[in-house]
C-alpha positions in Angstrom: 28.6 13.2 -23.1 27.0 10.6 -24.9 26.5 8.1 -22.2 24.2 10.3 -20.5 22.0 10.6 -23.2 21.9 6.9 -23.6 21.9 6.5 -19.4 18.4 9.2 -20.1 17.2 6.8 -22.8 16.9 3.7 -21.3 15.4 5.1 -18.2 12.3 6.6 -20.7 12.4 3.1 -22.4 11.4 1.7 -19.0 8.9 4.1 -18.4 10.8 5.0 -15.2 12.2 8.7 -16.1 11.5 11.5 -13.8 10.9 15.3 -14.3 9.7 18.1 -11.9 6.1 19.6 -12.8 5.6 23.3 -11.1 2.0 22.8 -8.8 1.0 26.4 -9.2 -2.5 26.3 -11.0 -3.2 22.6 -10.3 -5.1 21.2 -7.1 -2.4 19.2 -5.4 -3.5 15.6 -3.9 -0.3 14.1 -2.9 1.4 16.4 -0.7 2.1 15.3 3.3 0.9 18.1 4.8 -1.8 16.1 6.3 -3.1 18.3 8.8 -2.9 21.5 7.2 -0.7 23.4 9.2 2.2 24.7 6.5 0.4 28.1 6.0 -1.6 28.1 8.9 -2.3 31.9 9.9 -0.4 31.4 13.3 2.3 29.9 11.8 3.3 32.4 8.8 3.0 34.9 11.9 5.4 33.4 13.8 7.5 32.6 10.7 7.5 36.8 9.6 8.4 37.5 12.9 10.8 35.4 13.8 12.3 36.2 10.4 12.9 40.1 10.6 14.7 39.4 14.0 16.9 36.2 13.0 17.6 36.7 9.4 17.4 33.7 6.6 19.6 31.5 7.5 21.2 30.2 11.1 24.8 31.0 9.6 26.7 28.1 10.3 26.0 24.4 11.9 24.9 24.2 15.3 28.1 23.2 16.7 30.0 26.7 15.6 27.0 29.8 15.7 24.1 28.3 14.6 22.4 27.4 17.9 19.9 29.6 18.6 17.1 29.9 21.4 14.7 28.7 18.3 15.9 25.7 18.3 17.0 24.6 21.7 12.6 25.9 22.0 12.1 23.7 19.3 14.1 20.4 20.5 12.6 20.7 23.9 9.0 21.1 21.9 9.1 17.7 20.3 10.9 16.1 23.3 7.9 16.8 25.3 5.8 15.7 22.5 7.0 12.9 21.8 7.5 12.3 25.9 10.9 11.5 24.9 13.8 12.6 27.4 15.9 14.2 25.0 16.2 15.4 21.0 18.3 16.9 18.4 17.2 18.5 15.4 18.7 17.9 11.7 18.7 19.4 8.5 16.6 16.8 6.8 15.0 13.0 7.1 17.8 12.0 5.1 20.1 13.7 6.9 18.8 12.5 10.2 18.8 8.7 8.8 22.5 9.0 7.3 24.0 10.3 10.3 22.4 9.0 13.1 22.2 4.7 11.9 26.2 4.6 11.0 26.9 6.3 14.7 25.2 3.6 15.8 26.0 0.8 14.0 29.2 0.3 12.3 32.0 -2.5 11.2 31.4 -5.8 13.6 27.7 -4.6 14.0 24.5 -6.4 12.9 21.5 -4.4 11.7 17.8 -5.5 10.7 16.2 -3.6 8.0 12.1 -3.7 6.8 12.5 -4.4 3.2 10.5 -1.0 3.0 11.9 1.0 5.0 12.5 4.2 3.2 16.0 4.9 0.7 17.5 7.1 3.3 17.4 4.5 5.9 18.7 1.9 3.2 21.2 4.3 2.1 22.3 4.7 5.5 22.7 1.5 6.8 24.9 0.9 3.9 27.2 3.8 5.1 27.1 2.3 8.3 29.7 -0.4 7.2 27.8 -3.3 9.5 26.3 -6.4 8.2 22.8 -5.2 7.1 19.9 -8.2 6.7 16.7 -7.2 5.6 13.8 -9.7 6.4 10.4 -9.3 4.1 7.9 -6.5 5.0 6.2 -6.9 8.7 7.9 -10.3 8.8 8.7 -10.3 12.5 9.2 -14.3 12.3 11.4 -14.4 9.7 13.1 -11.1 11.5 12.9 -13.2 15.0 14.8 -16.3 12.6 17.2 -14.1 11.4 18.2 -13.1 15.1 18.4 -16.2 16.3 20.7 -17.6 13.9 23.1 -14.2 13.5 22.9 -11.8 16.6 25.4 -13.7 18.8 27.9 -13.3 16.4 28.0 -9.3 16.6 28.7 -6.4 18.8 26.0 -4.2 18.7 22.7 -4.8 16.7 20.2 -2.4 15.5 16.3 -2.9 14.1 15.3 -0.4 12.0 11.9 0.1 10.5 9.6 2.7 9.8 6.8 3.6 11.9 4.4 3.7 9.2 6.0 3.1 5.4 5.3 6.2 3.6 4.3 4.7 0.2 1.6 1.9 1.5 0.6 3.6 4.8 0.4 0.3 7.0 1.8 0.3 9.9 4.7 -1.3 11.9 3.5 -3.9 14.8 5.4 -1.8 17.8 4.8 -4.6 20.6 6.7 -7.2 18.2 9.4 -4.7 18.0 9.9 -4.1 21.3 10.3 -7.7 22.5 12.6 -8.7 19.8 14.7 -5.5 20.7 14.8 -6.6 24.1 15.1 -10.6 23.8 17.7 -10.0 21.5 19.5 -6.7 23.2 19.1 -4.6 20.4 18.6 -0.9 19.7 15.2 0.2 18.1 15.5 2.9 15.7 12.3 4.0 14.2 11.4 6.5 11.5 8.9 8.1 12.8 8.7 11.1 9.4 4.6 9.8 8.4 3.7 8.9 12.1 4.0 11.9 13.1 1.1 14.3 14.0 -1.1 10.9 12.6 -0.7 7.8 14.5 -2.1 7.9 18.3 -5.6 9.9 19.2 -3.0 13.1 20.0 -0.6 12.2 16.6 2.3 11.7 19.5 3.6 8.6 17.1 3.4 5.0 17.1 3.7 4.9 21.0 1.0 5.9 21.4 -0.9 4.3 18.8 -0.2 1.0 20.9 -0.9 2.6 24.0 3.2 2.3 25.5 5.6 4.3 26.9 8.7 4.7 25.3 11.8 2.6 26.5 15.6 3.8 26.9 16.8 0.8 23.8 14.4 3.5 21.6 15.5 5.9 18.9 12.6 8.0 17.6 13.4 9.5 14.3 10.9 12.1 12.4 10.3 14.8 10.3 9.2 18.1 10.4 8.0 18.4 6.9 4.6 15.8 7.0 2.3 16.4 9.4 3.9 19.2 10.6 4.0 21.3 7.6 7.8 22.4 7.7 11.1 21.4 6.7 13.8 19.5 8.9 14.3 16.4 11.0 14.6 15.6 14.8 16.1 12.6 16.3 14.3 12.0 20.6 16.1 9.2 22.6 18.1 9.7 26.1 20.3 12.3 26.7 23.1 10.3 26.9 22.5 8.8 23.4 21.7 12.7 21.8 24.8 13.3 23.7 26.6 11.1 21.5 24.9 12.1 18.1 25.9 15.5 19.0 29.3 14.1 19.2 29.5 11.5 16.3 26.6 12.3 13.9 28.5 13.5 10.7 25.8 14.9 8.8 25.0 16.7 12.5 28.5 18.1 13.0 28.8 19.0 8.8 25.6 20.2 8.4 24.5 24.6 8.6 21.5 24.0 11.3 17.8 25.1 10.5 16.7 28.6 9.8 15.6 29.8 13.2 11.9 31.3 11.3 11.6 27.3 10.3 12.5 25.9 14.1 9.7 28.7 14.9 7.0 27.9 12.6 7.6 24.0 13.2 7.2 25.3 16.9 4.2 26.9 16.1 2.5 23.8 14.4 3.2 21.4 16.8 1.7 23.9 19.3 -1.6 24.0 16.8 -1.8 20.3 16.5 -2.0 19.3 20.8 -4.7 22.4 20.7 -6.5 21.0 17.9 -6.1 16.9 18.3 -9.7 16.7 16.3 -7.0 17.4 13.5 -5.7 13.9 13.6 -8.9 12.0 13.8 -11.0 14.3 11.2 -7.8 13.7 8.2 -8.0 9.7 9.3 -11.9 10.2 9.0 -11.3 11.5 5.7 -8.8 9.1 4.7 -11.6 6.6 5.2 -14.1 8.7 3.2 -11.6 8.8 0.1 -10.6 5.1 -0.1 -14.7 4.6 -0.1 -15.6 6.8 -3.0 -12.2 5.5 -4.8 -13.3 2.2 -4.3 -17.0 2.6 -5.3 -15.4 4.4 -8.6 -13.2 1.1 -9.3 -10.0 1.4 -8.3 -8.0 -1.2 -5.9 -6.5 1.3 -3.5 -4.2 -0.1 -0.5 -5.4 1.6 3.0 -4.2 1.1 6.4 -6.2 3.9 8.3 -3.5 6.6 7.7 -3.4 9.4 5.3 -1.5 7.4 2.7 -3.8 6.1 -0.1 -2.1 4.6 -2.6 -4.2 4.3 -6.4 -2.7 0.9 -7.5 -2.2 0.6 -10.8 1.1 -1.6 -11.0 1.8 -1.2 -14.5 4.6 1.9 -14.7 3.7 2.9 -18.4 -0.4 3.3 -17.2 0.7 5.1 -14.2 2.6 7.2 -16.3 0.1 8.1 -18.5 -3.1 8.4 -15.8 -1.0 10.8 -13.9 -0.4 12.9 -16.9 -3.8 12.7 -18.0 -5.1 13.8 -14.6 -2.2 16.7 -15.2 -3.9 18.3 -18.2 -7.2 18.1 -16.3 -5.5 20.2 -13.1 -4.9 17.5 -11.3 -1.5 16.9 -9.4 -0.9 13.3 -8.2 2.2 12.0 -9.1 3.3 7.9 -10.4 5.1 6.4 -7.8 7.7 3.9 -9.6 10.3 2.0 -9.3 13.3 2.1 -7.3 11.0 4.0 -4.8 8.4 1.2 -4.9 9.2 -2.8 -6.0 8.5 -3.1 -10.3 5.4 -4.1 -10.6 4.1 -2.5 -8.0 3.7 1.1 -9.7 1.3 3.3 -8.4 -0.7 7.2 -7.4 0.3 8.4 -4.3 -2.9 9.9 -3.0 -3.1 11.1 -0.1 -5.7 12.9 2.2 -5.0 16.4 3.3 -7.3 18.5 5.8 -6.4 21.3 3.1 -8.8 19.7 0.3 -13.0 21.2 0.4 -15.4 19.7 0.0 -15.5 21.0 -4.2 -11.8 20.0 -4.2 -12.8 16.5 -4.0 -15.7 16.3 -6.0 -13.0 17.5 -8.6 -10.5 14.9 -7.7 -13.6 12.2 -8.2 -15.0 13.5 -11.3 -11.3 14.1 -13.1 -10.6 9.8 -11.9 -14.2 8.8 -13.3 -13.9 10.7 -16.7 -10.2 8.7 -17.2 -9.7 6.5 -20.0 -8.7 2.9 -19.2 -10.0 2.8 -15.9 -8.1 0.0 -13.9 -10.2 -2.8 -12.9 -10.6 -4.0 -9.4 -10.0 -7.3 -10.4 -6.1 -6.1 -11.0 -3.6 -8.3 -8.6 -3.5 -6.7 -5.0 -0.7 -8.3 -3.0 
């Protein structure tokens, strides 16, 4: 079909076309698996076991056969970790995001939006069918305006934001939140997929990053493929509300549940990770260490004291072409371009992993140095 091919060729011309690179054979610096827990030795044991007596797969969604013991372990897991009544596990992020914002919001509803929040929570809110406004990043006045002047005029309304924004790695003001959501009576849903296992001394989340205790109008969304190091999504709040999810979360009812060897090895991880809290401060430690050295070599790198380093570089054609020259040295860090970041605002997602030694980054470093066309830190930083 010849509008594909032209479709193909105009996304090339804007230096904006995609492909998948195999990261067998490269040393991989942009991965989430922050803490290091996806082939921890504890975990792939608990994964091979529960494996030879579960099977691959569930066998259907959680609602027909595919509840198990693993999961109901699992749900009850992160409910206490995230000291969180309640939770129900999902398939994916996306999957949590595009089922659980349209059961709450829908036709006659009002919903805020951060104008970074990830594509899964953009895509969902437009499933949801209710007015959607989205007020610039972190801009809680111009959110607070945007209340004012609209929330009397609809049902139910809904803020949504993530907890911290997976391509800069700042953070959302939780305090500021919470008082909007309850001057306002609104819900608070936030994706918490990069908080956590990071934010907070224990990586519990942004809670308690800001030192508070989590309130009924709440929604706590994350993931189990970051910090955690496997593959899934979770959605804590009351048991009333996961009542109703269970009840009116489409991609929930629709959806084959988790393998029960992945609800065990998430399990597992989680279990690691309050043993071992020095995880969470020695990767933000290291976080810190990174930015410095990338810094001193001369690149303008955003950093927010999470994991999330991103190489700035804002032009999409030299980020392009720096990501596939690190490539033919061994290096895998990816260009991050637009639609998943603003134009202009291109980028290398790097990000600090408790995985990388000490000779792994003293690769990274002398792969960035040896690059042609080193970006200058006089390069806009917004």
């Amino acid at each position: 079909m010849q509008w594909l091919e032209e479709e193909l060729r105009r996304i090339q011309e804007q230096h904006l076309f995609r492909k998948r690179k195999l990261r067998e054979s490269l040393k991989d610096f942009c991965s989430n698996d922050y803490l290091a827990l996806r082939d921890h030795p504890e975990v792939k044991e608990e994964v091979i076991k529960t494996l030879k007596d579960y099977g691959l797969g569930s066998g259907a969604s959680a609602l027909v056969s595919g509840y198990t013991k693993q999961h109901k372990a699992l749900e009850e897991k992160l409910s206490s970790f995230k000291e969180v009544p309640s939770c129900l596990l999902f398939g994916s992020g996306y999957l949590a995001n595009i089922g659980t914002i349209p059961a709450l919001a829908s036709e006659g509803d009002l919903i805020l939006s951060d104008q970074l929040n990830h594509a899964s929570i953009i895509d969902a809110c437009r499933l949801s069918k209710a007015k959607v406004l989205v007020f610039p990043h972190l801009d809680y006045q111009n959110a607070e305006e945007l209340l004012k002047e609209n929330r009397k005029h609809y049902r139910r309304c809904l803020i949504v934001s993530d907890s911290v924004f997976s391509m800069d790695g700042d953070v959302a003001h939780l305090p500021t939140l919470l008082r909007l959501a309850d001057e306002y009576d609104c819900m608070l849903f936030l994706d918490e997929a990069h908080a956590t296992g990071i934010l907070g001394q224990r990586g519990k989340g942004i809670f308690e990053e800001f030192n508070l205790k989590w309130q009924e109008r709440v929604i706590l969304m994350g993931t189990l493929s970051k910090a955690v190091g496997s593959y899934g999504a979770f959605v804590c709040s009351s048991e009333k509300l996961i009542e109703y999810l269970i009840n009116k979360a489409r991609s929930f009812i629709f959806s084959t549940s988790l393998p029960p060897a992945i609800c065990a090895g998430a399990k597992k991880a989680i279990e690691i990770a309050e043993r071992e809290p020095w995880r969470v401060q020695r990767v933000k430690n290291l976080a810190e260490s990174i930015y410095k050295e990338l810094s001193k070599i001369g690149f303008s790198v955003k950093f927010h004291h999470t994991p999330i380093l991103p190489i700035m570089l804002y032009s999409e054609e030299k980020a392009i072409s720096l990501s596939e020259a690190l490539f033919e040295k061994g290096v895998l860090l990816q260009a991050i371009r637009y639609p998943t970041v603003p134009k202009g605002e291109a980028r290398l997602r790097l990000t600090a992993s408790l995985r990388y030694t000490e000779e792994d980054l003293e690769f990274l470093y002398t792969s960035l140095k040896t690059l042609p066309h080193l970006p200058l830190t006089s390069l806009p930083f917004p």
